[in-house]
C-alpha positions as CSV (number, residue, x, y, z in Angstrom):
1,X,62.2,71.0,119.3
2,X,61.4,69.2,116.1
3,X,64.7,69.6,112.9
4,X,63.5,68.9,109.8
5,X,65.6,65.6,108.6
6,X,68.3,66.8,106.5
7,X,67.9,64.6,102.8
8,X,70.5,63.5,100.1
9,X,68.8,65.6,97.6
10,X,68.6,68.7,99.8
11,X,72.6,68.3,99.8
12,X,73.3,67.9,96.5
13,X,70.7,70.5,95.5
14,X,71.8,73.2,97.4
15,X,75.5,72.1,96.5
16,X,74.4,72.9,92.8
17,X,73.1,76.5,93.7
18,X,76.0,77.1,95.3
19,X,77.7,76.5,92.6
20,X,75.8,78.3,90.4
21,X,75.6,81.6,92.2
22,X,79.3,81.4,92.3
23,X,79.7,80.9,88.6
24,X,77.3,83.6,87.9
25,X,79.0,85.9,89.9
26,X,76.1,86.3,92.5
27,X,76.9,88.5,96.2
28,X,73.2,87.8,97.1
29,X,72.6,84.4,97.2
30,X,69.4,82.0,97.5
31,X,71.8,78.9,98.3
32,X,72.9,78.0,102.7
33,X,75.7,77.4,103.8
34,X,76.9,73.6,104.2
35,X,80.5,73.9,106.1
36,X,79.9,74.7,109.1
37,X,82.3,75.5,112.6
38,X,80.6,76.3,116.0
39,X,82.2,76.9,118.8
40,X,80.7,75.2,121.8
41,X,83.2,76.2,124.3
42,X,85.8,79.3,124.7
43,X,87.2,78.0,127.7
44,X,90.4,75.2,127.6
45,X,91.8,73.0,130.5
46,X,95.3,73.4,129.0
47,X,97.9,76.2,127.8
48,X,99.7,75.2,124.9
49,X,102.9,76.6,124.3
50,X,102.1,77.0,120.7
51,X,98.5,78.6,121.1
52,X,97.8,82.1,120.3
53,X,96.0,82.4,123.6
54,X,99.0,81.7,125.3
55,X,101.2,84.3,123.3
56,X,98.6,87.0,124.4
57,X,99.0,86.0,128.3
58,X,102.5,86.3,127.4
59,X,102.1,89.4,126.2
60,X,100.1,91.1,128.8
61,X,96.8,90.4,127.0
62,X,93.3,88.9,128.0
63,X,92.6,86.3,125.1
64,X,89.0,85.3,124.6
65,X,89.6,81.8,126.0
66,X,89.7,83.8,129.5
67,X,87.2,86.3,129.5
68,X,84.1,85.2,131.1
69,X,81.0,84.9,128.7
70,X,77.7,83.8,129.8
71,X,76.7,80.3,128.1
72,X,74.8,80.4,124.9
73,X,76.1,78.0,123.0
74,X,72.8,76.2,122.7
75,X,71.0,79.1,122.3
76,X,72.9,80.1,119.7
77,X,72.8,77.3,118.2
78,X,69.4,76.6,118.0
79,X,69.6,79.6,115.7
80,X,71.3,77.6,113.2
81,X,68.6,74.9,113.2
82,X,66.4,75.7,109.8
83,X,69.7,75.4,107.8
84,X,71.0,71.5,109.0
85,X,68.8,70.4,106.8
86,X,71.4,71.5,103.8
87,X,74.7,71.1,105.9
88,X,77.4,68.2,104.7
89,X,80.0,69.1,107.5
90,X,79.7,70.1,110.9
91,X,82.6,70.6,113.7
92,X,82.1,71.7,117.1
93,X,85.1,73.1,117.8
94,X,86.0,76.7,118.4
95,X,88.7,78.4,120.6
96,X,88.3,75.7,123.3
97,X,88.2,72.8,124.3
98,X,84.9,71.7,123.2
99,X,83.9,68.8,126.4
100,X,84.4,71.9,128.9
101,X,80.4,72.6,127.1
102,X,77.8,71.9,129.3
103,X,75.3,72.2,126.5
104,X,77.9,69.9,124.2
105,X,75.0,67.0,124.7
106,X,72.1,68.7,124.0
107,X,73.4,70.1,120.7
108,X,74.3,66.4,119.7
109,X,70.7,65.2,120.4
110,X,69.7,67.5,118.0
111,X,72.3,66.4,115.7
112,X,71.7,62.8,116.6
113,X,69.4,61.6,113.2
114,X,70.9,64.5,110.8
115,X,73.0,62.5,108.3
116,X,75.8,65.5,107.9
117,X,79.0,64.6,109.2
118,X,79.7,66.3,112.8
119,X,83.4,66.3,114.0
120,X,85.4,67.2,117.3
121,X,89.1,67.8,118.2
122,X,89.4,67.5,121.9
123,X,92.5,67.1,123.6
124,X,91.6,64.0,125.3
125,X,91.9,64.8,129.2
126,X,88.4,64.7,129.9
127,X,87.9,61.9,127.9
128,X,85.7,60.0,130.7
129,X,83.8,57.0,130.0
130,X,80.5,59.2,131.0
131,X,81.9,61.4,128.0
132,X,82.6,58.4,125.8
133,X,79.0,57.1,126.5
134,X,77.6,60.3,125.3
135,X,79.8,61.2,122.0
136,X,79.0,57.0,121.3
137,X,75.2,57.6,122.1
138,X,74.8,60.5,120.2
139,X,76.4,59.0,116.9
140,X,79.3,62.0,116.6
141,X,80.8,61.0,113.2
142,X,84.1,61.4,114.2
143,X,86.6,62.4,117.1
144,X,90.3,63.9,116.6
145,X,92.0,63.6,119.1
146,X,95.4,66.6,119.2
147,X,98.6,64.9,119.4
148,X,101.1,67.1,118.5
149,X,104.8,64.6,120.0
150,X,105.2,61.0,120.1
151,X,106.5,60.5,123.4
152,X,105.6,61.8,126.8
153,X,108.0,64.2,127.5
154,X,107.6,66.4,124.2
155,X,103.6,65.8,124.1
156,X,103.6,67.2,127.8
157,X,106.2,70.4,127.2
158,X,103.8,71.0,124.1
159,X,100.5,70.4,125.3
160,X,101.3,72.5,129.1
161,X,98.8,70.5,131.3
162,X,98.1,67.4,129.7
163,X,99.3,63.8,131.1
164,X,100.3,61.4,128.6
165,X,99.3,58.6,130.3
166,X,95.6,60.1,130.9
167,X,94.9,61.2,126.9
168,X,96.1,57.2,125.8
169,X,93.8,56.0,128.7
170,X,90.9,57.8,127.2
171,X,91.4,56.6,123.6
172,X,91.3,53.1,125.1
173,X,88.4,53.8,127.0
174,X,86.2,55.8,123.6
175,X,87.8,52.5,121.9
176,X,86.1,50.0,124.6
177,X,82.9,52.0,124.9
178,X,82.5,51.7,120.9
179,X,82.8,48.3,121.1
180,X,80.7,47.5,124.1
181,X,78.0,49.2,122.4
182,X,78.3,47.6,119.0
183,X,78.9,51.2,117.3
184,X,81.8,52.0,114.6
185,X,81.4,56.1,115.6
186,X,83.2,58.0,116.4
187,X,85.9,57.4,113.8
188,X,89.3,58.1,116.7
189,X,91.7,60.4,114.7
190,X,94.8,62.0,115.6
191,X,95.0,65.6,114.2
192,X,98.7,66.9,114.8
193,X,100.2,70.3,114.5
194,X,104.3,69.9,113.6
195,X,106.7,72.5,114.1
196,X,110.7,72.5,114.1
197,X,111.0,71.1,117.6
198,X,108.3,68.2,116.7
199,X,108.0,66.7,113.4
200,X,110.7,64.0,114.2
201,X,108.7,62.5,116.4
202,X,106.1,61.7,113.4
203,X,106.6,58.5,112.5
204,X,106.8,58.0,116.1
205,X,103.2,58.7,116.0
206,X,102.0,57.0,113.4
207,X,103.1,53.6,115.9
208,X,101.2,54.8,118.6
209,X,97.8,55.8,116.5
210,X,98.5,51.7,115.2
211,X,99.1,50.4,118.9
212,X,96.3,51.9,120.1
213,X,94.1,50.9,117.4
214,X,93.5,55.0,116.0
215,X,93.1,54.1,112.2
216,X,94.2,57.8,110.8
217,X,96.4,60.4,111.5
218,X,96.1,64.2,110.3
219,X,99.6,66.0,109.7
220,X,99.4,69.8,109.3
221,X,101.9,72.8,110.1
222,X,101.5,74.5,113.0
223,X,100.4,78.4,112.6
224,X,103.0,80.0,114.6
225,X,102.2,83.3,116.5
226,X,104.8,84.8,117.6
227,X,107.4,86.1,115.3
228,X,110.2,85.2,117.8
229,X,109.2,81.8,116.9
230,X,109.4,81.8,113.3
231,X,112.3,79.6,113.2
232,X,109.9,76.9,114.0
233,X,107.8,76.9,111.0
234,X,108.1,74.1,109.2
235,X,108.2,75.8,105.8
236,X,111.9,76.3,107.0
237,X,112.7,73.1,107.5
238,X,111.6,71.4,104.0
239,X,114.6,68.6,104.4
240,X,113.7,67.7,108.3
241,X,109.9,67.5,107.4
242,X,110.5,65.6,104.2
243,X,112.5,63.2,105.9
244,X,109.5,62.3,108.5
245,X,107.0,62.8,106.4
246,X,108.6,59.8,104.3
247,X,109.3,57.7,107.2
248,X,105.9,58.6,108.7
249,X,104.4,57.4,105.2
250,X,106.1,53.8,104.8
251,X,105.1,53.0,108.8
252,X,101.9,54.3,108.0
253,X,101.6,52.0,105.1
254,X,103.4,48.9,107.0
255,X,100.9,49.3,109.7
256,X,97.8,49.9,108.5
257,X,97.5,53.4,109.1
258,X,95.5,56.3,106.6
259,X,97.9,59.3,106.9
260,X,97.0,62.3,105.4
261,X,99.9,64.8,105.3
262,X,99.1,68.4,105.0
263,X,102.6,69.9,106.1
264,X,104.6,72.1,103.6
265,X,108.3,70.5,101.9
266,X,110.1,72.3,99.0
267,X,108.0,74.7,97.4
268,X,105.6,74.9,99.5
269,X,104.1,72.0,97.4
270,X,102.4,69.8,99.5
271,X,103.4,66.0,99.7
272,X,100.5,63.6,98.5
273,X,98.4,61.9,100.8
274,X,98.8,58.3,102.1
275,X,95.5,56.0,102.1
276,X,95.8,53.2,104.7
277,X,96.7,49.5,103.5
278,X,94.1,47.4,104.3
279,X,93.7,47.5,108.5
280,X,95.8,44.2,110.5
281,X,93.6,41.5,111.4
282,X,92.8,42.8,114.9
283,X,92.4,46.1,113.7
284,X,89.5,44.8,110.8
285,X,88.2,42.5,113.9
286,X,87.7,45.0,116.0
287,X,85.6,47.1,113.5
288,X,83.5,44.5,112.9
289,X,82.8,43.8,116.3
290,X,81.6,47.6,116.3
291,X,79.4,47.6,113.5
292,X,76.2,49.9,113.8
293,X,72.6,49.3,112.4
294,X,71.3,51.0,110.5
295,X,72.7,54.8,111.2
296,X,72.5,57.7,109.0
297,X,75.8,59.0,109.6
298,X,77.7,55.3,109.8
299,X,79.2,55.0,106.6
300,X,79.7,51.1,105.5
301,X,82.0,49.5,102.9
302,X,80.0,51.0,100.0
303,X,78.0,54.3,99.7
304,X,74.2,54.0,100.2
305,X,71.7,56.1,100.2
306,X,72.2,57.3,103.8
307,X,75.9,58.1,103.5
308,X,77.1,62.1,102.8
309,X,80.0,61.0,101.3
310,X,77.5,59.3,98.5
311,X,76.0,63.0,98.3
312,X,79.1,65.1,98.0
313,X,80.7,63.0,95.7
314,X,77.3,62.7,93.3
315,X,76.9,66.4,93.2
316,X,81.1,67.0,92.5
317,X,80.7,64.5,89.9
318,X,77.9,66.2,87.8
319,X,78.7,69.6,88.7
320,X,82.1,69.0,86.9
321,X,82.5,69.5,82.9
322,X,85.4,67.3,82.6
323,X,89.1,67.3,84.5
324,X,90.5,70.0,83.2
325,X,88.0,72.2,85.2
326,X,87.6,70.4,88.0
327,X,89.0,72.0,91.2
328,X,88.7,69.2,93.7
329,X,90.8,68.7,96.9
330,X,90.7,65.2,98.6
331,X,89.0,65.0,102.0
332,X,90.9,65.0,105.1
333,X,91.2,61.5,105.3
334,X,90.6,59.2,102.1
335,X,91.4,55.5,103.5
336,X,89.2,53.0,105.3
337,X,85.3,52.2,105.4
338,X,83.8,55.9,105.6
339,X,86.1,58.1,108.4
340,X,84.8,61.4,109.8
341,X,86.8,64.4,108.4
342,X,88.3,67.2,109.4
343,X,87.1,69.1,106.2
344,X,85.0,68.6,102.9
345,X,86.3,69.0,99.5
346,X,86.4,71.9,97.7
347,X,84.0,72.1,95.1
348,X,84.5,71.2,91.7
349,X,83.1,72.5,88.8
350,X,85.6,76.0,89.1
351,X,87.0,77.0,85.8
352,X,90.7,79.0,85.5
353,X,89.3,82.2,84.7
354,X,88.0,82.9,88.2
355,X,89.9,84.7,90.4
356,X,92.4,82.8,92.1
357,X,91.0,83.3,95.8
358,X,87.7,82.0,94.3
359,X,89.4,79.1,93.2
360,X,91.3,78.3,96.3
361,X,88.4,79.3,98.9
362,X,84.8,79.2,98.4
363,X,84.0,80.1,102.1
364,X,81.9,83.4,101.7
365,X,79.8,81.0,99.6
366,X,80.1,77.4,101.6
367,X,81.2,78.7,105.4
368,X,80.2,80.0,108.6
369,X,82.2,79.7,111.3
370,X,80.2,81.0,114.6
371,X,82.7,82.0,117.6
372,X,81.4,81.3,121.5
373,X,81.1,85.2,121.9
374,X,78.6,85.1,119.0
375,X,80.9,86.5,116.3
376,X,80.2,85.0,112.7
377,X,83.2,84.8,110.2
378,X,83.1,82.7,107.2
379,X,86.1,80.3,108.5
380,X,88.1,80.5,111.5
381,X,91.6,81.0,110.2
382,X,91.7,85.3,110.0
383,X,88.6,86.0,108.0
384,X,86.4,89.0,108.6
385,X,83.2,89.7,110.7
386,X,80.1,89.5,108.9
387,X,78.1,89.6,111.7
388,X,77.0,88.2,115.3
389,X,74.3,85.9,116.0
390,X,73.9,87.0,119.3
391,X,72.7,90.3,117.7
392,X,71.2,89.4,114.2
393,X,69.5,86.6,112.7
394,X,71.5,84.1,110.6
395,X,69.6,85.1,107.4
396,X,70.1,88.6,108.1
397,X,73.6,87.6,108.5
398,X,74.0,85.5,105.2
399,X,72.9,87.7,102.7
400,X,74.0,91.0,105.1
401,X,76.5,93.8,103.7
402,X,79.3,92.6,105.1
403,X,79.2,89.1,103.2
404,X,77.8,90.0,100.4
405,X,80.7,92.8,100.2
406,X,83.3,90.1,100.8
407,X,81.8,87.7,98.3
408,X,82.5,91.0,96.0
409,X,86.0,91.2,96.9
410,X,86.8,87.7,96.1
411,X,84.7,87.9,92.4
412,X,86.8,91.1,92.4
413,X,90.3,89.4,93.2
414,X,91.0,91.7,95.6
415,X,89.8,90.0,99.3
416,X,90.4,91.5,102.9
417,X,94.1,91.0,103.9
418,X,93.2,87.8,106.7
419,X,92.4,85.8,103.4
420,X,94.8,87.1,101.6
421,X,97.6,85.7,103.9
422,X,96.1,82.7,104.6
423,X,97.8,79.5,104.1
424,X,94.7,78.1,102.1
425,X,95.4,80.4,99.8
426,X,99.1,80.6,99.6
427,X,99.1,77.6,97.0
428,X,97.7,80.0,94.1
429,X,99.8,83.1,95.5
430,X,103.1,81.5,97.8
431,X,103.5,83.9,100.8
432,X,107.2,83.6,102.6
433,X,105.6,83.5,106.0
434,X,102.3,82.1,104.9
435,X,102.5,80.1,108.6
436,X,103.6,82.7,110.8
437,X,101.3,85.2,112.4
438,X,101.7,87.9,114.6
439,X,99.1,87.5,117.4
440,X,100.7,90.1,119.9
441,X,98.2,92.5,118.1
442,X,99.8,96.0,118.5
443,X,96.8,97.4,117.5
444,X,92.9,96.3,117.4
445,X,90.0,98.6,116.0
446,X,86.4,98.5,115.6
447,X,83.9,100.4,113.4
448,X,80.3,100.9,115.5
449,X,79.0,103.9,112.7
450,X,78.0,103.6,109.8
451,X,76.1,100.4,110.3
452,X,76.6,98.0,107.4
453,X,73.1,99.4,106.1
454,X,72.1,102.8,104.1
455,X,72.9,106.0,105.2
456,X,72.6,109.3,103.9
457,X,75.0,110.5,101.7
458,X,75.1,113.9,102.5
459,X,76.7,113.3,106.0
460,X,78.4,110.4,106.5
461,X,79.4,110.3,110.7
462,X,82.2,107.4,111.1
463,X,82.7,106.4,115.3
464,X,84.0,103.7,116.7
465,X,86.9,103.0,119.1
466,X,90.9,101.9,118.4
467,X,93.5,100.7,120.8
468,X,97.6,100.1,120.8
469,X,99.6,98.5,123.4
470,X,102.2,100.9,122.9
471,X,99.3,103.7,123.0
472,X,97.4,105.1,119.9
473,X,98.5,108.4,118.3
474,X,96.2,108.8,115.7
475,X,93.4,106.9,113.9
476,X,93.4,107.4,109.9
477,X,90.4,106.9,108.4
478,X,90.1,105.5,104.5
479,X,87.4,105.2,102.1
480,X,87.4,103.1,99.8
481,X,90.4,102.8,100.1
482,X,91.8,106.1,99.5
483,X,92.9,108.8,102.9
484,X,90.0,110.6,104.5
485,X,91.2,111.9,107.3
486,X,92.2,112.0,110.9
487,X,89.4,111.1,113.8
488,X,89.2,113.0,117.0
489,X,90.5,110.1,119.8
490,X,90.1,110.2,123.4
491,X,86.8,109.9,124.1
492,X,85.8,107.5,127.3
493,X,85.4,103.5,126.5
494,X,85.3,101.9,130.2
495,X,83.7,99.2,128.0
496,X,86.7,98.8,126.0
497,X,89.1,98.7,128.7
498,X,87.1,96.4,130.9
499,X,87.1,93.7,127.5
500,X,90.6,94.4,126.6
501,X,92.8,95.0,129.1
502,X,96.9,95.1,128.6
503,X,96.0,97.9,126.0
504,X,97.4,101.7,126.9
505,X,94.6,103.9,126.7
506,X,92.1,101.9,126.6
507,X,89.6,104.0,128.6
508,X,89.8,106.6,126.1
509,X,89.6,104.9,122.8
510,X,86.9,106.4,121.4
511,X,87.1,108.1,117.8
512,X,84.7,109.9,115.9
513,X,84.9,111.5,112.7
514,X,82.4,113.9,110.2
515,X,83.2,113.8,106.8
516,X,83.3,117.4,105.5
517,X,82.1,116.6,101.9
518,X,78.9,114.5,101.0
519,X,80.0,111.0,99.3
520,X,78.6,109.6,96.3
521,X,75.6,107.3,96.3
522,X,76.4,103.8,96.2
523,X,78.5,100.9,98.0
524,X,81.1,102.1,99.9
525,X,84.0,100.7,102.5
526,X,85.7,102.7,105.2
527,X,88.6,101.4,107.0
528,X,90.9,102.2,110.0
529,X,94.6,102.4,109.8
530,X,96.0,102.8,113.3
531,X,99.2,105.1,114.1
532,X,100.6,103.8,117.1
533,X,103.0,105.8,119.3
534,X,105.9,103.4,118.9
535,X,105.6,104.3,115.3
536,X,103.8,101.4,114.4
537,X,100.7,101.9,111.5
538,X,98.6,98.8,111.6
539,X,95.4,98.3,108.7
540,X,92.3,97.8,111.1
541,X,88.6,96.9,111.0
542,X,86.8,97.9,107.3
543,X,83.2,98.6,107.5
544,X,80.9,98.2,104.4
545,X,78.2,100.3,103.9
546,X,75.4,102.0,100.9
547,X,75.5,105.7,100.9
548,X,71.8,106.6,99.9
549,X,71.0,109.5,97.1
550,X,68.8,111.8,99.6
């Protein structure tokens, strides 16, 4: 299938609409999307003790990393092919563990001469020199490899299933592949996730990324899931994770080492990031012995015409009136000769008197992140549906009601509660447990009528089905906010139990609902609140919809 070759100026051009429609205001947009996440595989090798998948299991639950789904991923993808052109940022990593894909090597080939940055976080057992060969051959910008202790026996309690020895063997191997082949990607990255019971062990990885010749390590706080772990969180901790971020940083700089720290101290004020001294000897021989060509996607010392970073940082630069506007974040990883990252910056260009989520997230603007069920959110921390590709086209999707209704709510100031709590956020508006989640889920909803389309406002019909694990009592229904009423519950869903079992009642979860009283014409949003019958009342699924005049 032929791609149109994504360009510089198709970057920075639609990076400029972008930022236009956002600064005037626009919910239908003309601009793509340019940060991208798709997941190419739901499946993973491993159970993490950490993992929201392995809370579910604990609690009784079937997460999606287990259920069996038939494999799309490249047709799904394929979907998303007349919008690479305009993409800057690309990661192929969902819920899973991403070389479990069998179609992981076809959707490089057709990523192979795009110049947009495409990432990966594996875990590193099946890092295979067959799989090094192909991530090598396919010019992936960058792998990050998840190490989340320093030493065998707290990487292995961690990581349930991994082998030490086997994850260092296969960074050697990626290592020895790259330099058999004369190629500098994939830029080798550790991305680690601290909590309580690992960020001592830090510093400890900072040595081994050095040893190993991994020239940048990724610290962030681990999301924890279960609220009887919320002692780990590192946001309690600020003196322990001060103290290793600090020791982390002067090995880091001793060594060589770009570390970018993303964990939490007092305050919730992040600790700045460390750029790399310039690499050891061996380290700078061995990257010259891997020097590429002439590829798109291979940065070199200096920015050239074929390098994204030369793109991003032209269109920043312009878009910006001066400093005192700007609202730029620094990538991922800022050190060495051109590294993949594990994010883009924000834009810049964002002046104070837009809302603060605005400010802090551009997503519904920038983002799609497309799960391996087919589910499209704008990111993948706890952001609303706005759609499924299995379903829908991505244009229909883009400029559908349900995005262009959440762009609304962040002009508005008011977004969905998922990006209200999130930790991306939390840095305009602190949250106490911005980094702890409950994903035990008492309760899980979903809207099927109205459709986010036009109906009629004379009689609106709302349907749809709701689950508890403690059993549901009733299902409120809102609009707009404000109480509606009750639905009738009970009606048969064998499709609902058979996709979420561990749930009481979830063979009859179906709810429906007439409103008595025609609505007014317009844009409306109705929303679930589940009563469960431990006494629980959980906010569900919202639906946007436009109630027509006849």
């Amino acid at each position: 299938m032929f791609v149109a070759m994504g360009t510089p100026d198709a970057m920075v051009l639609n990076q400029h609409l972008v930022l236009k429609e956002i600064l005037e205001g626009r919910v239908v947009v003309a601009s793509h999307p340019f940060e991208i996440q798709f997941s190419a595989e739901h499946r993973c090798n491993l159970r993490c003790i950490q993992c929201n998948a392995t809370i579910e299991r604990d609690h009784g639950l079937v997460p999606l990393m287990d259920r069996k789904l038939p494999q799309r991923a490249l047709e799904r993808f394929r979907k998303l092919l007349p919008m690479v052109p305009e993409w800057q940022w690309l990661s192929l990593t969902g819920s899973g563990e991403p070389l479990l894909s069998p179609d992981l090597p076809a959707i490089l080939a057709l990523l192979r001469d795009q110049p947009c940055h495409v990432v990966i976080n594996t875990n590193g057992t099946l890092m295979t020199r067959r799989n090094a060969e192909m991530l090598v051959d396919n010019r992936l910008t960058a792998l990050h490899f998840s190490m989340d202790g320093g030493t065998k026996e707290t990487f292995e309690r961690v990581r349930a299933g991994a082998k030490w020895e086997r994850v260092l063997e296969g960074i050697r191997t990626l290592n020895a592949v790259k330099v058999e082949k004369g190629s500098s990607l994939p830029k080798v990255g550790f991305s680690c996730n601290f909590m309580r019971d690992t960020v001592d062990e830090l510093p400890q990885l900072i040595d081994l990324a050095a040893d190993l010749g991994v020239p940048h390590v990724v610290a962030h706080n681990t999301v924890i899931f279960d609220a009887a772990l919320a002692d780990q969180a590192l946001m309690h901790h600020p003196e322990r994770t001060r103290n290793a971020v600090l020791e982390a940083t002067r090995r880091a700089r001793a060594r060589g080492v770009c570390f970018d720290n993303h964990v939490f101290d007092l305050g919730d004020a992040p600790i700045d990031s460390v750029a790399a001294t310039p690499p050891a000897p061996e380290a700078a021989d061995r990257e010259r012995a891997a020097e590429p060509s002439r590829d798109p996607r291979s940065p070199g010392t200096a920015p050239d015409a074929g390098d994204p970073r030369r793109h991003e940082a032209t269109a920043s630069a312009s878009a910006a009136p001066d400093d005192s506007t700007a609202a730029t974040t620094a990538p991922i990883a800022t050190g060495g000769d051109g590294d993949g990252r594990a994010t883009i910056p924000q834009l810049a260009g964002l002046p104070d008197h837009l809302p603060a989520i605005v400010r802090a997230c551009q997503r519904p603007w920038t983002g799609l992140y497309v799960e391996n069920e087919g589910s499209v959110r704008v990111c993948c921390h706890n952001s609303p549906l706005v759609g499924n590709l299995d379903e829908e086209s991505i244009e229909d999707i883009w400029n559908g009601v349900r995005l262009r209704d959440l762009r609304r709510s962040f002009l508005a100031g008011d977004p969905p509660p998922g990006c209200r709590d999130c930790f991306i956020f939390a840095k305009f508006q602190p949250r106490a447990e911005v980094f702890v989640r409950n994903a035990q889920r008492t309760s899980l909803s979903f809207i099927e009528c109205p459709a986010p389309t036009t109906v009629p406002a004379a009689r609106l019909e709302i349907a749809g089905w709701a689950i508890d694990r403690h059993g549901v009592a009733m299902v409120e229904l809102l609009l707009d906010g404000a109480h509606l009423g009750f639905a009738e519950h009970g009606h048969a869903r064998p499709d609902v139990a058979a996709a979420h079992p561990g749930y009481q009642g979830n063979g009859e979860s179906g709810f429906r609902f007439v409103c008595p009283e025609p609505i007014p014409a317009g844009d409306h949003r109705v929303s679930v609140r589940v009563h469960s019958r431990a006494g629980h009342v959980e906010e569900g699924v919202y639906q946007p919809f436009c109630a027509s005049k006849s």
